[in-house]
C-alpha positions in Angstrom: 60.4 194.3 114.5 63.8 194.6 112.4 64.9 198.0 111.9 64.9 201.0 109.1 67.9 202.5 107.8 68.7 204.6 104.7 71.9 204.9 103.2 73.5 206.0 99.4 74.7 202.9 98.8 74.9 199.1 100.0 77.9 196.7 98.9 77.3 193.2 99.7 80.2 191.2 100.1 83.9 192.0 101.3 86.3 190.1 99.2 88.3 191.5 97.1 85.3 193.5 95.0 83.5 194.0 97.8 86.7 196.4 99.6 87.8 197.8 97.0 84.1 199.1 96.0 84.0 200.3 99.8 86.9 202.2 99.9 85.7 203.9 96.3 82.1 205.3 97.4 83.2 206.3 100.9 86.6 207.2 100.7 86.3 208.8 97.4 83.1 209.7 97.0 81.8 210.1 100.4 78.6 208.2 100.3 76.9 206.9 103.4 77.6 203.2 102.8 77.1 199.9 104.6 78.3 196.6 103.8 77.3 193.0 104.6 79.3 189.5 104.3 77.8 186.5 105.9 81.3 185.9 106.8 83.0 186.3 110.3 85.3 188.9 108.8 86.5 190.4 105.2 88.2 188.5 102.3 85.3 186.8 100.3 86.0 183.3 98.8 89.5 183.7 101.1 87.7 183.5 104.3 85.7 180.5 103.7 88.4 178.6 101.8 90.3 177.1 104.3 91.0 173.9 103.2 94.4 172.6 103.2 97.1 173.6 100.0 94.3 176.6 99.4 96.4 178.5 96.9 96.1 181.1 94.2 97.4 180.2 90.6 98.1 184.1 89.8 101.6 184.8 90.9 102.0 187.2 94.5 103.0 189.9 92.8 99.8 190.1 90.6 97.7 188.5 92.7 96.8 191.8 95.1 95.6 195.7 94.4 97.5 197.6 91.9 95.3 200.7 92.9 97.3 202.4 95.6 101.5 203.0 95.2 102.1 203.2 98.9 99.8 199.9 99.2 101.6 198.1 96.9 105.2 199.1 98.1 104.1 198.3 101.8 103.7 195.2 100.6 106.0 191.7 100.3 105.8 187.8 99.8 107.6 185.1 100.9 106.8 182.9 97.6 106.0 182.9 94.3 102.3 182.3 94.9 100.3 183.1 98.3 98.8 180.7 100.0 95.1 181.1 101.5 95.9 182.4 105.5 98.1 185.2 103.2 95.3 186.3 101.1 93.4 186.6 104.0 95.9 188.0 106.2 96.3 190.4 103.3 92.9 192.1 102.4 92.2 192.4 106.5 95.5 194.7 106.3 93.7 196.4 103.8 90.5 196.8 105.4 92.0 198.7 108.1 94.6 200.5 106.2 91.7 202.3 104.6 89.3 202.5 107.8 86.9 200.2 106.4 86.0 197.8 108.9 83.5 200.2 110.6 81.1 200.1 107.3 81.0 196.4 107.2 78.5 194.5 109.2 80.0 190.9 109.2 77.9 187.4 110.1 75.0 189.3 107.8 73.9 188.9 105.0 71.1 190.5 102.5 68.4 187.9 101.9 66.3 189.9 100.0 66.6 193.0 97.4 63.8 194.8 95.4 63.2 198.1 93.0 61.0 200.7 94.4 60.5 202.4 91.7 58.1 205.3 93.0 61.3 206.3 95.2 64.0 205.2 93.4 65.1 203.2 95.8 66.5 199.4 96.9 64.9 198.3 99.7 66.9 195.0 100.8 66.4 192.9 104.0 69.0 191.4 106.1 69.1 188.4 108.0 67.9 190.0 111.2 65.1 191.5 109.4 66.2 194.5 109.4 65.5 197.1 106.2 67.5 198.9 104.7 67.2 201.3 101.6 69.8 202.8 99.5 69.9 204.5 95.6 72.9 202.2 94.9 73.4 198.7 95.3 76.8 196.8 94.3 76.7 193.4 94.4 80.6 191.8 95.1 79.3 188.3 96.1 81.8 186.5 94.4 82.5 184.1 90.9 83.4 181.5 92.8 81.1 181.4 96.0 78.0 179.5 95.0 78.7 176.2 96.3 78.0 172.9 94.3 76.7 170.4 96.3 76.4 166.9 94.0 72.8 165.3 95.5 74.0 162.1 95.6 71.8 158.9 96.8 72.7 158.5 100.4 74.4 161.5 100.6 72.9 162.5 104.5 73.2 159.1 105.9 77.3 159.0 105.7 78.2 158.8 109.3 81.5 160.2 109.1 82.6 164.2 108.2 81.3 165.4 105.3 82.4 168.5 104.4 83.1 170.9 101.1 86.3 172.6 100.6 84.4 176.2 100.3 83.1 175.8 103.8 86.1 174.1 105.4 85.1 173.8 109.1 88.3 174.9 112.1 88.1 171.6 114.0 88.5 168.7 110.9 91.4 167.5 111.4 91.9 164.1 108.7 95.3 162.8 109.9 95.9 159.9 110.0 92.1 159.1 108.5 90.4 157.4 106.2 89.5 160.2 103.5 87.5 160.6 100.4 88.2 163.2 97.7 85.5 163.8 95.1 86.8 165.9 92.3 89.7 166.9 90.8 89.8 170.4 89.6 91.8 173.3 91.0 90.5 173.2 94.5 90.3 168.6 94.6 94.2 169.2 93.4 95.2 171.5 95.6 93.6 169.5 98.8 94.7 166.2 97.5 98.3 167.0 97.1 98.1 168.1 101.1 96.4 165.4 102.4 97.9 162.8 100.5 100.8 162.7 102.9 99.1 163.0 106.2 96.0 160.5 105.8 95.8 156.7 106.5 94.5 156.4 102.9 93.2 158.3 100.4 90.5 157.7 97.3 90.3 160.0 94.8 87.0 160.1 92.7 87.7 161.5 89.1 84.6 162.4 86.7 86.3 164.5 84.0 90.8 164.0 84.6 92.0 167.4 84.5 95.3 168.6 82.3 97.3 170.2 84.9 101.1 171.6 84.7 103.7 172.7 88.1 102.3 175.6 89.7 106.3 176.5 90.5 106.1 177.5 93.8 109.3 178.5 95.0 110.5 181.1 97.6 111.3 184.8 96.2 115.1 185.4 95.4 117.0 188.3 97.1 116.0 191.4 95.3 113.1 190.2 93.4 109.9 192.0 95.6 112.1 195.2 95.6 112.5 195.4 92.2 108.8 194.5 91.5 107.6 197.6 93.7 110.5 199.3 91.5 108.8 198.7 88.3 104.8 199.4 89.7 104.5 201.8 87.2 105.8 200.0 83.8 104.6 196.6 85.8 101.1 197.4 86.3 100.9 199.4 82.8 101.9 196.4 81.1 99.4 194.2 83.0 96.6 196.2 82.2 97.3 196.6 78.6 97.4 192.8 77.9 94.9 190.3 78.0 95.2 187.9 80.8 96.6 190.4 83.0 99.0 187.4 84.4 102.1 189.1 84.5 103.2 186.7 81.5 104.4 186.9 78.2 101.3 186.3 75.7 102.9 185.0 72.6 101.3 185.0 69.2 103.9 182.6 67.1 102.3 179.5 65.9 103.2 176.3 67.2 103.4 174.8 63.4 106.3 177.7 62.5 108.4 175.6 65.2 110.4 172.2 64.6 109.6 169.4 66.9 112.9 169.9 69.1 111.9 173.6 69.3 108.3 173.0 70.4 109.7 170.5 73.1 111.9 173.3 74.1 109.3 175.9 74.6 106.9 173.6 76.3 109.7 171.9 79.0 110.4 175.9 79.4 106.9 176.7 80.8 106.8 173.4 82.5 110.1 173.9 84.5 108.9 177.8 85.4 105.3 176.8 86.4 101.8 178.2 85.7 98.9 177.1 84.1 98.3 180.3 82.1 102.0 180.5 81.2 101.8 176.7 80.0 98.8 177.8 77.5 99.4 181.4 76.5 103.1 181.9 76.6 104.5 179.0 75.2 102.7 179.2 71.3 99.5 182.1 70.5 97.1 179.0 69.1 96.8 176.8 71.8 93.4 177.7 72.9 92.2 178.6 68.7 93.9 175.7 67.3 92.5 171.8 67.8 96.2 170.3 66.5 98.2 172.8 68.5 96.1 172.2 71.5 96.5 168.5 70.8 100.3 169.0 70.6 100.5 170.6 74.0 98.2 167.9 75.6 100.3 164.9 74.7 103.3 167.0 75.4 101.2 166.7 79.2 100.0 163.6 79.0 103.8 162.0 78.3 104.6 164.3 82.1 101.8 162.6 83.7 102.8 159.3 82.4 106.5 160.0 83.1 105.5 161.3 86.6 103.1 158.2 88.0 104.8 155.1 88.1 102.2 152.7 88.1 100.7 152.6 84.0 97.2 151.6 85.6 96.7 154.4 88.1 98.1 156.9 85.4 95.6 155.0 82.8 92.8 156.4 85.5 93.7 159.8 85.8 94.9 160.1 82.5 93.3 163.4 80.6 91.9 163.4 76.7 90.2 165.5 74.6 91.2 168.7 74.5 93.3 170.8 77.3 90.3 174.0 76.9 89.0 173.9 80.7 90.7 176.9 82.8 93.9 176.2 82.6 95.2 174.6 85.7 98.9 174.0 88.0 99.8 171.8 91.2 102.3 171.3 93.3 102.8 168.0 92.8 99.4 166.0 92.6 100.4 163.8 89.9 103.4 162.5 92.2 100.7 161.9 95.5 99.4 159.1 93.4 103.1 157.0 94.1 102.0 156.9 97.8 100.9 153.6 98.5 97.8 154.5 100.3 96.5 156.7 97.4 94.2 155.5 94.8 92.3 157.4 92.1 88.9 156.1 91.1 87.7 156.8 87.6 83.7 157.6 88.1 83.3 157.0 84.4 84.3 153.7 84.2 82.8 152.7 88.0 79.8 155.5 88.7 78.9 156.3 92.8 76.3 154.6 93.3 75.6 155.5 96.9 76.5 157.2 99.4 76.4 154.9 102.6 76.4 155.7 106.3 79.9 154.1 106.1 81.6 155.4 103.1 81.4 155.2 99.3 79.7 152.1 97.2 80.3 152.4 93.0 79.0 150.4 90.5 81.6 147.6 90.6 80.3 146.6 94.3 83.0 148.0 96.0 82.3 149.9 99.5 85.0 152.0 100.2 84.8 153.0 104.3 85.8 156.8 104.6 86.3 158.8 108.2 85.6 162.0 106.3 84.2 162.5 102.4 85.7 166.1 100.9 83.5 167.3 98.1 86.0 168.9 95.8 82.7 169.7 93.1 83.3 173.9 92.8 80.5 176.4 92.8 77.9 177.3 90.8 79.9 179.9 89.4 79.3 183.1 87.9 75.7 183.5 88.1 75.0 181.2 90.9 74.6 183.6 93.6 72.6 186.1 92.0 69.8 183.2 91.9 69.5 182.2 94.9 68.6 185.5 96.3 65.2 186.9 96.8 66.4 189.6 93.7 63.4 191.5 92.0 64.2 194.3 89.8 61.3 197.4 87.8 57.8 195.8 88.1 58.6 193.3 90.5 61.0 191.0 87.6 63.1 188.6 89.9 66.5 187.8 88.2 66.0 183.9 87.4 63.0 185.5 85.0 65.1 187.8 83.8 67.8 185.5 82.7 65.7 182.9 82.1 67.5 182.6 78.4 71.0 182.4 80.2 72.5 185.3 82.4 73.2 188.8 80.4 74.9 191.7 81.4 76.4 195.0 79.8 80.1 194.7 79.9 79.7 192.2 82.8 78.2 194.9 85.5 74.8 195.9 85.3 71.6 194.5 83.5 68.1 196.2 82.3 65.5 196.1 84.8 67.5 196.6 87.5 68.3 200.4 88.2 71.4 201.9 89.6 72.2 197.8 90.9 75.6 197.0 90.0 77.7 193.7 89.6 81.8 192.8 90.3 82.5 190.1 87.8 79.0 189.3 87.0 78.1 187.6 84.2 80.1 188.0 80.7 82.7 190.1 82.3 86.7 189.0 81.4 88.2 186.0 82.2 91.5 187.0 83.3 93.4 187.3 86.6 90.7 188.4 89.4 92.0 191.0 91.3 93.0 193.2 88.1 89.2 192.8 86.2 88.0 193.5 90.1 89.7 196.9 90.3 88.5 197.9 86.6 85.0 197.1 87.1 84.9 198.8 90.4 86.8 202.1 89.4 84.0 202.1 86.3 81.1 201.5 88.5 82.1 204.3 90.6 82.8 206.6 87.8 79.5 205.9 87.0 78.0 207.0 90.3 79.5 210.1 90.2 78.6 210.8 86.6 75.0 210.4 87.8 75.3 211.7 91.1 76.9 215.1 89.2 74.1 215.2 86.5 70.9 214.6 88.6 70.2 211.5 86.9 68.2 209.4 88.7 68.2 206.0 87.2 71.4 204.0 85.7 70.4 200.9 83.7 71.6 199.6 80.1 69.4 199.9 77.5 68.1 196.4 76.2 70.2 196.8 73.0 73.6 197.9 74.8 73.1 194.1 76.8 72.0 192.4 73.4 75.2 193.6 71.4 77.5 192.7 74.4 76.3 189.5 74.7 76.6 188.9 70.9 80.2 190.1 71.5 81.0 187.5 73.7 79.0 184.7 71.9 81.1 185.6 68.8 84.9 185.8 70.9 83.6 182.4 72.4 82.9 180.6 68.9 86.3 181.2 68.0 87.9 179.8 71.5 87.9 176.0 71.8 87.4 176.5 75.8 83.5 176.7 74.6 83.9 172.9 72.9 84.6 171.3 76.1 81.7 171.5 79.2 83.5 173.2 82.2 82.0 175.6 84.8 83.7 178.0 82.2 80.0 178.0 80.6 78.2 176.6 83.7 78.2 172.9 82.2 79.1 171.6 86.0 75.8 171.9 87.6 73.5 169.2 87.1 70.2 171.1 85.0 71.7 174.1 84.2 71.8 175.9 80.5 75.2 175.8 79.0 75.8 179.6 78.1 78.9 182.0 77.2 79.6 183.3 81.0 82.8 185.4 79.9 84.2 187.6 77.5 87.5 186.3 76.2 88.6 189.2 74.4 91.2 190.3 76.8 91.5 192.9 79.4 93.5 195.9 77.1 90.3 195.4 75.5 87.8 195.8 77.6 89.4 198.3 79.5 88.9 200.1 75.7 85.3 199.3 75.7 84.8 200.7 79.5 86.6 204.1 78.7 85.1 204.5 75.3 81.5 204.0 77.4 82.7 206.3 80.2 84.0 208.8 78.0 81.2 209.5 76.1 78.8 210.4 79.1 77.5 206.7 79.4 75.2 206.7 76.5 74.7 202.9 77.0 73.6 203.7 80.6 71.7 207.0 80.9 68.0 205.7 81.2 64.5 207.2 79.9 64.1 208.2 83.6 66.5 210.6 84.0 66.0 214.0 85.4 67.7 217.2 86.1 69.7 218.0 88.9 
């Protein structure tokens, strides 16, 4: 028999939302609060991610907590980006900086969560059983944690390790092995370039080829981390009030107001300083509105790539076309792994899988490619993906698939009607910007929130059906004018097999969501204050 605990609030997960939330409610607002993460430890999508090159594409200096001075100064970096075991070793510091191990219960999760709505309470039950029941539920599980599993035919009877890159396991060791890759976004690049050298041979397996530009990793130059903790004040103001919150410059000059030798200029610029981001929103302001100027910029990529590869057949594979519109990606130096001899790429358009076999890899063409270990490099079922495989039932017993049966909702990407006082970090239609700063703004809103209702006896927080409604409108309309809706990405969810395409993100910026929060906040949460509120 599990056992029965009540408690203000519950945060599951303990990445980067999941902390930060935890430190809010009980170091702030002293609420009784216990967290789960099915995890051994904290750091979210950075304790499972252990595959080799894991690396964030937000620079170190950005890519951590603005909210805390001290924190921040306490703080340095060997490189221009962090790399996974520095992310991690990073937000335990944090955990006990702030005393917040003690409130986490790690290797549990929450397998189920529903409304009672006679008491006004979550009732949620863990893996163990147990019940628990708190007014307030924040869910931090993660964009990016859902993983994507392709079903393909065979796909139990390899022999070999097969493993995915989100659930990289301590003892795979592929050196000197015969390895297959199986996608090629952020994460297959990433694990590609670091393998490529230490394998017997490598395949590739490329669906959709990816634009990608130098990450610039580089180590940090005397002086440069003291005079970012210098600046935190003007630094972090800046970040905040722009839209990517990326620590870049976000141009607005139009490609076409620039001759040809200037455009190559700009372009070999961002190139030779690194960063996907940079490459598409500092070099020219329509890159992402514009189809000609995004055109421009791709063949400006397309001539590296061909430039880079010296063999014109395995660039022809791996090749991107179309339009550069999927989350703007960098590497540090996949394009170059394809001159090892022992590295092929294998274009999946032109020569499907067929099977998976208990020896390897057969495609279409006949060929059976024999693998030690097969690396699934397919992403997550991002954004919403989580939420839906939980056992998730909000007011009159409405389980969240039903609920977003149209595609998911949200108001201003944190909470959704039907589901009282129940809170998301970067849930669906929230900003598509750098993580960690989005993270921190949704969080400090949520608790502000709280504490509203907590101060004014209200009992229930939950948008009102027309609040979601306009919000989603909102970011239908921002994503109609973007050309990152034209192409199918996990962007809009078009990477799962079966599910609907649908706006996931609001690309209006972060200065201006930040607006929309504090317009919300400051007006006594109009948006928010249910039917079902009562006096203190």
């Amino acid at each position: 028999m599990g056992t029965h605990e009540t408690v203000d609030a519950v945060v599951i997960g303990a990445g980067f939302g999941g902390i930060y939330a935890m430190h809010k409610l009980v170091n702030e607002l002293g609420l009784t609060t216990v967290g789960f993460d099915r995890a051994g430890g904290p750091g979210g999508t950075w304790y499972w991610n252990r595959y080799p090159g894991a690396l964030s594409d937000s620079e170190s200096y950005v890519y951590q907590y603005s909210f805390d001075k001290d924190l921040y100064q306490d703080t340095t970096w060997e490189n221009t980006y962090l790399t996974q075991p520095e992310i991690l070793s990073y937000l335990e510091g944090v955990v006990d900086r702030f005393d917040l191990r003690r409130h986490f219960r790690f290797d549990m999760g929450v397998s189920a969560q529903w409304f009672d709505e006679e008491a006004n309470q979550w009732v949620l039950t863990t893996d163990d059983g147990a019940t628990i029941r708190a007014t307030y539920v924040i869910n931090a599980v993660g964009l990016l944690a859902a993983i994507n599993m392709p079903d393909i035919p065979g796909r139990d009877d390899f022999q070999g390790r097969l493993v995915h890159t989100a659930a990289w396991p301590e003892d795979l060791d592929v050196t000197g092995k015969r390895v297959a890759v199986i996608g090629t976004g952020s994460t297959g690049q990433q694990v590609v370039t670091a393998l490529g050298p230490q394998v017997e041979a490598l395949s590739v397996f490329v669906r959709t080829p990816q634009y990608s530009v130098p990450v610039g990793l580089r180590p940090m130059r005397e002086g440069e981390v003291e005079d970012t903790h210098q600046r935190y004040e003007q630094m972090w103001g800046e970040i905040k009030e722009s839209a990517l919150a990326f620590g870049i410059d976000e141009v607005e000059r139009s490609i076409f107001d620039s001759t040809e030798e200037e455009r190559e200029r700009i372009f070999q610029q961002a190139w030779d300083q690194g960063g996907g981001f940079r490459f598409m929103f500092s070099t020219f302001g329509d890159l992402a509105t514009d189809e000609e100027a995004n055109r421009l910029a791709g063949d400006f990529i397309r001539r590296k790539i061909a430039e880079t590869i010296k063999d014109p057949e395995t660039a022809r594979k791996i090749m991107p076309q179309g339009l550069h519109a999927r989350r703007p990606l960098c590497d540090n130096g996949f394009y170059e792994t394809f001159n090892l001899p022992h590295v092929e790429p294998v274009n999946i358009q032109e020569t499907p899988i067929e099977r998976i076999t208990p020896e390897g890899v057969l495609t279409s063409d006949g060929v059976l490619r024999e693998f030690d270990a097969i690396i699934f490099a397919t992403g997550f079922d991002a954004v919403d993906g989580n939420y839906r495989r939980m056992n998730l039932k909000g007011s009159g017993g409405v389980g969240i698939s039903e609920h977003w049966a149209e595609n998911p909702t949200s108001y201003l990407g944190v909470t959704t009607p039907g589901f009282p006082n129940w809170f998301m970090v970067l849930g669906p239609k929230g900003p598509f910007t750098n993580l960690p700063t989005s993270i921190e703004v949704q969080v400090e809103w949520i608790a502000g929130a709280i504490d509203h209702a907590r101060q004014e006896g209200i009992q229930r927080l939950e948008p009102t059906e027309e609040a979601e409604q306009e919000w989603s409108e909102t970011c239908r309309e921002l994503a109609k004018d973007s050309l990152f809706g034209r192409v199918d990405s996990w962007i809009f969810g078009a990477n799962v097999p079966g599910k609907k395409r649908s706006v996931l993100f609001y690309l209006g910026g972060l200065a201006n969501y930040r607006q929309r929060m504090a317009q919300e906040a400051q007006a006594g949460y109009p948006s928010l204050t249910s039917s079902v509120s009562v006096d203190a």
